[in-house]
C-alpha positions, 0 to 999 in steps of 0.5 A, spaced: 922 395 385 928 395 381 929 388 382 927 383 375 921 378 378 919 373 374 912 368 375 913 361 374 906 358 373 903 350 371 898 348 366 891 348 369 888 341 368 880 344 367 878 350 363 875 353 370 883 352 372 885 356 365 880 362 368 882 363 374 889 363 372 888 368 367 886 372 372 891 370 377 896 373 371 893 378 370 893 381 377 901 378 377 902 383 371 901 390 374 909 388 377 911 388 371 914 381 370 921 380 365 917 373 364 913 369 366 914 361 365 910 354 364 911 348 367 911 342 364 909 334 366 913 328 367 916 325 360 912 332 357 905 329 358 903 336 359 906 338 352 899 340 350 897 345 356 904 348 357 904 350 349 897 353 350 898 357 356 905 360 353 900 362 348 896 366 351 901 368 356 905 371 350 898 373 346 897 378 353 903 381 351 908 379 356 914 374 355 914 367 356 919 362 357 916 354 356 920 349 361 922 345 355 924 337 359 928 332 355 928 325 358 925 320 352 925 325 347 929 323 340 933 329 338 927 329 332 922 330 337 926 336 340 927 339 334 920 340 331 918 343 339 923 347 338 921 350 330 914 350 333 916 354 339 920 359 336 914 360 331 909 361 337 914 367 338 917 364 344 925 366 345 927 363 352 926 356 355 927 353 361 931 347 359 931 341 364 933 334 364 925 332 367 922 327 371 922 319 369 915 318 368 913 311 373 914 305 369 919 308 364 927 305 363 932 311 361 930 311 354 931 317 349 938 320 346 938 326 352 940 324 359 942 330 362 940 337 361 946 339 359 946 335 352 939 338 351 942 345 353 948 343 348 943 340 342 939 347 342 944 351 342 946 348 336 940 347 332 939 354 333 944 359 335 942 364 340 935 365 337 933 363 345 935 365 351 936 359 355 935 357 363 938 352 367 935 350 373 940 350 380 940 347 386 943 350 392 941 344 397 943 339 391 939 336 387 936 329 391 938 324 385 946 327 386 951 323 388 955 328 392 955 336 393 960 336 388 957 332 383 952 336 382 956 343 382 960 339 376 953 338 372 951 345 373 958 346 371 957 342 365 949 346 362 953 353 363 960 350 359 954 348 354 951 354 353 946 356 359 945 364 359 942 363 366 940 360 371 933 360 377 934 355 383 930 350 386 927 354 391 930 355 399 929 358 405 936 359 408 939 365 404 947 361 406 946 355 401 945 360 395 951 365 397 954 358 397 953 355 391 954 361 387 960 362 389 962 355 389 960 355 381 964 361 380 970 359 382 970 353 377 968 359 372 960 358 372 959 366 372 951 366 369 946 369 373 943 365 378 936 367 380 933 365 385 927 361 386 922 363 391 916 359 394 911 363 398 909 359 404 901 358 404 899 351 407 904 348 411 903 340 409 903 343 401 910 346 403 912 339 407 910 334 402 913 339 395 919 339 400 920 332 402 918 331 394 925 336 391 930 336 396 929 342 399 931 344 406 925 347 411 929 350 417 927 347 423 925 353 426 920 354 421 918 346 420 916 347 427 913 355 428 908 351 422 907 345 426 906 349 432 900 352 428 896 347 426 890 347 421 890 355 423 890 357 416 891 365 417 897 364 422 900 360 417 899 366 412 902 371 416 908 367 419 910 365 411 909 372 409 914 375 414 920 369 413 919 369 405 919 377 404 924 377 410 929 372 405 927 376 398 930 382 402 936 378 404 937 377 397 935 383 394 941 387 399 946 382 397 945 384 390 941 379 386 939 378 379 932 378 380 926 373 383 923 368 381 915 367 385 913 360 383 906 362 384 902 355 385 897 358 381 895 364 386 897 370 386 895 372 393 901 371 397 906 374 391 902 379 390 903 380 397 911 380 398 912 384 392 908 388 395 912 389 401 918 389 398 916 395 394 914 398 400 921 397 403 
């Protein structure tokens, strides 16, 4: 396709969940990702499973980027996750501020992402390629569209060699950011973040969880479906490929599929889209 894709996966929480993924990945690999990444739970409560995932990803023969949270963590902490992350052979990480675990005051010596982007960067060189993460619509805990450019700003100043959004379906808020980040001299690749559309309600509650925005149109064609689940498939295959296609003629980085641990529906897209 001429395009770099990357797949974004999670830890699966049972060993039928770690099967079936590695099914899903393989089926996923004959597009010949530049990466594949592996989330990681509020306050790293799934250090385990993101760590061993990644293992197996980079034991089939592909490269794999470990989200990498630093809320609560000590400068100690992160210190040793990295020297056992670089002896895994991992070389790209996707460095986030993360989600406060319930109950928990803002402890720990990293507040932003870009102190953690920083603090790699000088315990360790160039030794990873770090992403960053982005977002179009403004992150939901920014005080202002402004304030939130400025913090993107400050993980580039920091050292980020590049970026993947929260994903969006409205192609203008992208082109927006990246041309408002651009002018306050933030040039790195920003990649954008695709989400399939496979379940209305799933989509409805991720969405209202991270701030991103379901065109009404959109919102109210899946409304309009009801609990037909193949309508919903068709209806999602067509607006998502539709945008990937936007995106792709605009002459973007690449795509990154966050995949939910499936692969149908990817597979689908970057089917057309090879197609096309």
């Amino acid at each position: 396709m001429g395009l770099p894709l990357s797949f974004e996966f999670f830890p699966p929480k049972t060993p039928e969940g770690a099967e079936r993924l590695r099914g899903v990945r393989q089926a996923l690999y004959a597009h010949k990702p530049e990466f594949c990444s592996v989330t990681y739970g509020a306050g790293g409560s799934t250090q385990e499973g993101t760590f061993s995932t990644v293992r197996e990803i980079l034991a089939e023969g592909v490269s794999a980027a470990s989200h990498f949270s630093c809320i609560g963590a000590t400068k100690a902490s992160v210190r040793q996750q990295l020297a056992e992350l670089k002896a895994m052979g991992v070389r790209r990480l996707v460095a986030l501020r993360g989600d406060l675990p319930s109950g928990y005051g803002l402890g720990g010596e990293f507040q932003y992402a870009s102190d953690l982007v920083a603090f790699i960067r000088a315990e360790t060189g160039h030794d990873f390629h770090v992403e960053v993460a982005a977002y179009p619509e403004v992150h939901p805990q920014a005080k202002s569209p402004d304030a939130d450019l400025q913090a993107f700003v400050a993980k580039v100043r920091a050292g980020a060699d590049s970026a993947i959004t929260q994903y969006f379906f409205n192609s203008d808020a992208y082109f927006r950011f990246v041309d408002d980040a651009h002018r306050l001299g933030a040039d790195i690749p920003v990649v954008p973040g695709i989400m399939p559309i496979t379940s209305s309600a799933q989509l409805m509650r991720f969405s209202d969880a991270c701030g991103a925005e379901i065109p009404r149109w959109i919102r109210l064609r899946l409304q309009a479906f009801g609990d037909d689940i193949a309508s919903i498939k068709s209806f999602g295959l067509d607006v998502v490929t539709d945008l990937c296609d936007q995106l792709r003629n605009a002459g973007v980085p690449g795509l990154h599929f966050y995949t939910m641990n499936q692969s149908a529906a990817t597979q689908e897209i970057v089917g057309r889209l090879e197609l096309a």
